[in-house]
C-alpha positions, 0 to 999 in steps of 0.5 A, spaced: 500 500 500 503 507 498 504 511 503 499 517 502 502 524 502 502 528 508 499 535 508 505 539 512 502 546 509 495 546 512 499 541 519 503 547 520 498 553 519 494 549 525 500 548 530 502 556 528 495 559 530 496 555 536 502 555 537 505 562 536 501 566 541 502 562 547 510 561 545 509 569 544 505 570 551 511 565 554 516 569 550 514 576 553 513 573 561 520 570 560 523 577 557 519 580 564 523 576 568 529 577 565 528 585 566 526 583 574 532 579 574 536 585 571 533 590 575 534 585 582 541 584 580 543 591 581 541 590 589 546 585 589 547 577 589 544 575 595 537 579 593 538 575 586 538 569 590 532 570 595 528 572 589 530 565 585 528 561 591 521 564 592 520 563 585 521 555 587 516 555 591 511 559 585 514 553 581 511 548 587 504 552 587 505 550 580 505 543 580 500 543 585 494 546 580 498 543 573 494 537 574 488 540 574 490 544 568 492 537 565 486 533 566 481 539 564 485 542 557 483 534 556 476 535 557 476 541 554 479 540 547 474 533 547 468 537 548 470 541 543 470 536 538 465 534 539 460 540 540 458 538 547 457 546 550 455 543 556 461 538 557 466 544 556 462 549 561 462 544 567 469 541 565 471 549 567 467 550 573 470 544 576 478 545 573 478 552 576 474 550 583 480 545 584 485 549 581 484 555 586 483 552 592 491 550 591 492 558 589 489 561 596 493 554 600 500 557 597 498 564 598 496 563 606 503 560 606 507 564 603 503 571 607 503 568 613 508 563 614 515 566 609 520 565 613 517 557 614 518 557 607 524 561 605 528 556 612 525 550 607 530 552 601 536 555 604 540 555 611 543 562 608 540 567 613 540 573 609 538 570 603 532 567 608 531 574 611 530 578 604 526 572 601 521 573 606 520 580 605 518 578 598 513 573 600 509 577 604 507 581 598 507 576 592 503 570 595 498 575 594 499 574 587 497 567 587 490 566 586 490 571 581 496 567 578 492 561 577 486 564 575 490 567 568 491 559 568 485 557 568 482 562 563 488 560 558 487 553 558 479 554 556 480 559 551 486 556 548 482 549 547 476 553 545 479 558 539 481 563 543 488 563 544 490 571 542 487 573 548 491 570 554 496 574 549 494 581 550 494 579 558 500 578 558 502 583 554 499 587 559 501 584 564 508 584 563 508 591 560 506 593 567 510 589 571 517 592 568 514 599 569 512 598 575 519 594 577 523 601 575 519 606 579 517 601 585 524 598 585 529 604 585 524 609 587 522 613 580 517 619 579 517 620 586 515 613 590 519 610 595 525 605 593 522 599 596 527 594 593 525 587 593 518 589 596 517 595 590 518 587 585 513 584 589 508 589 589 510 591 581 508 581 580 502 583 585 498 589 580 501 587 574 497 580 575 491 583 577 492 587 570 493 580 566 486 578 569 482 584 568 484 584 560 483 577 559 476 578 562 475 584 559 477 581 552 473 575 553 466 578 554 468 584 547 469 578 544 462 574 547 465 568 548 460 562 550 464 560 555 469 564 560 463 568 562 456 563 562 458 563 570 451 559 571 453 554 568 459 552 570 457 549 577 452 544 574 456 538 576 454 531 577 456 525 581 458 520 575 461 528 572 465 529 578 467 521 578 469 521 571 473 528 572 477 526 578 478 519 575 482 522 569 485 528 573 488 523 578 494 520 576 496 527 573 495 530 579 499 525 582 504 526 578 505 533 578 504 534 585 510 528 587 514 532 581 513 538 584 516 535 590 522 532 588 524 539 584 523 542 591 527 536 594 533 538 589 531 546 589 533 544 597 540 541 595 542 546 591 539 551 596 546 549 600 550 551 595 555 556 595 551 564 594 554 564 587 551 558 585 544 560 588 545 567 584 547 562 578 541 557 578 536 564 580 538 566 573 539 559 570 531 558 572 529 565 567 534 562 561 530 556 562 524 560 561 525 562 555 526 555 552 519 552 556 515 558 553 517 556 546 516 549 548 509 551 551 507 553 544 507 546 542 505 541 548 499 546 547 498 544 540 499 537 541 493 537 547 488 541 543 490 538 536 491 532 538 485 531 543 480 535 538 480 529 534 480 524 539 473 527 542 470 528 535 471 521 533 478 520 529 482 517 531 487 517 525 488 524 525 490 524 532 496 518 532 497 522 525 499 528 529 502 526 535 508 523 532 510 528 528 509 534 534 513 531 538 520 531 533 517 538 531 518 540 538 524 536 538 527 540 532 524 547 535 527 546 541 535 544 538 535 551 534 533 554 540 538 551 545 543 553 539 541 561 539 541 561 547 547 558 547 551 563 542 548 568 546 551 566 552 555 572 554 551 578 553 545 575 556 548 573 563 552 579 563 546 583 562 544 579 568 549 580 573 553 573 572 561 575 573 567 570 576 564 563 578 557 565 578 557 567 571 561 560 569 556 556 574 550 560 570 554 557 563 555 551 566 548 550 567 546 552 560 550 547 557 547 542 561 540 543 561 540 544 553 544 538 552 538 534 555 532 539 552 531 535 547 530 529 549 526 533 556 522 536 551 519 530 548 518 526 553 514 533 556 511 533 549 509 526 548 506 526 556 501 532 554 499 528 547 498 522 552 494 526 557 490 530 552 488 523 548 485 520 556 491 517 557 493 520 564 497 513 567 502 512 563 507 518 562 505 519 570 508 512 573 514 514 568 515 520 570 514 519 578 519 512 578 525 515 575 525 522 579 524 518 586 528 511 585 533 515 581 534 523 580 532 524 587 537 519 590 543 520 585 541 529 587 541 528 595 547 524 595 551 528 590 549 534 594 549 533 600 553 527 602 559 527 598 559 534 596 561 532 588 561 540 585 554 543 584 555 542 575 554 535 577 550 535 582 545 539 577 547 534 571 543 529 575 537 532 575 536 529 568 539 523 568 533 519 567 531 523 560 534 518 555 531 512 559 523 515 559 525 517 552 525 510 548 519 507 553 515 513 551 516 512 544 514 504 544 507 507 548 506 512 542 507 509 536 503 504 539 496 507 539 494 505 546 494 512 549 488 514 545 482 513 549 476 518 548 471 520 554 466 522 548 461 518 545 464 519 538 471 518 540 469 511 543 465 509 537 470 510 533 476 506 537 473 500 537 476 498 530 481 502 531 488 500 529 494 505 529 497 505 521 504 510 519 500 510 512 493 513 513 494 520 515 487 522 517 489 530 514 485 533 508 488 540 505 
């Protein structure tokens, strides 16, 4: 049988309208943050450091709401292929109940209990002392953090990826202005240092929000604003939400405490090491927020086709998402990595800090590829219904061996802080071949709408048949 001709042209623009607003909405947060750093890095090392820290806990909270952002992008995107309004309406109502109790947890936490928090990533007192101070003020923040999310993913899954953008345009635009009058004092405020940065986070989220509210009702779409029909869930809905959304949030959450174990152990290393890991973070932002573009489009291009029952669309897609994304990130590594130089020097990085900083560059992108597409393949699985597979995986390796190959290194044999941080990924080329036996094999496909199991049922996965039309 000839192997039929892939439409790429028609492929590609689907990915772009996805793709190319989030990794611009990405790319103008991690820009955002390169200029906080900047700013920051002009009151010295140790306010670099404390403001990284705290940025760790953010990532924890991050982990704490992603599952549910996993587990309702997956109903989104198969209720919109299917046409089910009502699926969509009530997916969203418990995805962002769920998601902002997390966010009003960790912002509890960090008002009330900063120096609990700050004590957990680092022994340095000074460090600690500054990093609670800006806690205080940014864990206010995050509520309003989560609910971006939430209405992002909706609106990405529905059609509307362009207005998280103009969010996080405005959002980031007042964040950096607000950083230059806060921070050092301009046009007559007071110069609050780190505090002015908590406060320039806290008004430029509430900014994010309110223009996504406000874009999404200009715009009249039928779902961020129909709050009636969010809450309408029933017990066999709810079974089926948290059945699916378990094993994702499992996985993000013992994730995102094995980060938390690893942030600890290279918490204890010397200051110019944290300030060189508070920068790497923002650099390795930008490589995630190009990445961002892509695993969105894998779970709306993919799961958009598991709901509306065609199956040889989704495998079609899948596969080739993933070496696009694979093939994007290597360029990207490239241009980072040439660009070494001014970037951290723009940053503050000088002597041992900036040779750690370059150090942790070099081995973050020698694993990016290969971390990418399994980030890539885990999201295509969990937009498709499989949320088991890619989580076990993920979960197994980090505690049997990332966590012990860390904390032994780090902190019993004290081996330098470049190898330690090298095996944060040493079990990337390992899960990479299991996931791409799982992925060529079709079995993540499992639909939760009546078109999609319809469809499935005399399903078999074929490399020759694309499912594509021009």
């Amino acid at each position: 049988m000839a192997r039929m001709k892939y439409p790429w042209g028609s492929f590609l623009k689907k990915i772009a309208v996805i793709a190319v607003p989030v990794a611009l909405q990405n790319l103008l947060a991690t820009t955002g943050s390169m200029v906080d750093t900047m700013m920051i890095a002009s009151l010295g090392q140790t306010e670099v450091g404390a403001v990284g820290l705290c940025a760790q806990f953010s990532s924890l909270m991050f982990a704490g709401y992603w599952g549910f952002v996993g587990g309702g992008m997956l109903f989104f995107s198969q209720y919109w292929g299917a046409k089910d309004d009502d699926g969509i309406n009530r997916s969203y109502g418990l995805t962002l109940t769920c998601m902002m109790s997390v966010g009003f947890l960790f912002c509890l936490l960090a008002v009330c209990f900063p120096e609990t928090v700050m004590r957990l990533y680092t022994d340095k007192e000074s460090i600690r002392r500054i990093g609670a101070e800006y806690l205080r003020i940014a864990g206010f923040a995050y509520p309003l953090t989560v609910f971006s999310m939430a209405m992002a993913a909706l609106l990405r899954c529905t059609g509307k990826v362009r207005i998280p953008l103009w969010g996080s345009v405005a959002g980031v635009f007042t964040n950096i202005f607000l950083n230059w009058v806060l921070i050092f004092g301009n046009l007559g405020a007071p110069a609050l240092g780190v505090r002015g940065a908590a406060l320039a986070t806290l008004i430029a989220q509430a900014v994010n929000c309110a223009v996504i509210l406000a874009a999404a009702r200009r715009s009249g779409h039928a779902y961020l604003l129909a709050v009636r029909r969010h809450f309408r869930w029933s017990r066999r809905f709810v079974g089926i939400y948290l059945k699916k959304c378990f094993p994702i949030i499992c996985n993000e959450v013992l994730i995102g405490l094995g980060n938390m174990v690893i942030n600890i152990v290279l918490g204890r290393q010397p200051e110019e090491a944290i300030a060189a890991l508070a920068v790497f973070r923002t650099i390795e932002g930008l490589v995630i927020g190009f990445f961002a573009g892509f695993s969105n489009a894998s779970s709306v291009l993919v799961g958009t086709e598991v709901g509306a029952g065609r199956p040889d669309t989704a495998f079609a897609r899948a596969w080739r998402l993933v070496y696009l994304c694979q093939g994007f990130i290597a360029l990207l590594g490239t241009a980072v990595v040439s660009l070494h130089t001014p970037i951290l020097n723009l940053m503050g990085m000088r002597g041992e800090s900036f040779r750690l900083a370059f150090g942790m560059i070099v081995i973050y992108l020698a694993f990016g590829i290969i971390r990418m597409g399994n980030w890539t393949q885990n999201d295509t699985f969990r937009a498709a219904g499989d949320a088991t597979y890619g989580t076990v995986l993920e979960i197994v390796f980090m505690w049997v061996m990332v966590l012990p190959l860390v904390c032994v290194s780090g902190l019993v044999l004290k081996w330098p802080t470049l190898l330690v941080f090298a095996f944060c990924y040493a079990d990337e080329p390992v899960r990479y071949i299991m996931m791409q036996v799982h992925l060529h094999s079709g079995k993540w496909i499992r639909p939760v709408t009546p078109e999609g199991l319809k469809a499935l049922r005399n399903w078999k996965p074929d490399h020759s048949r694309t499912g594509e039309t021009e």
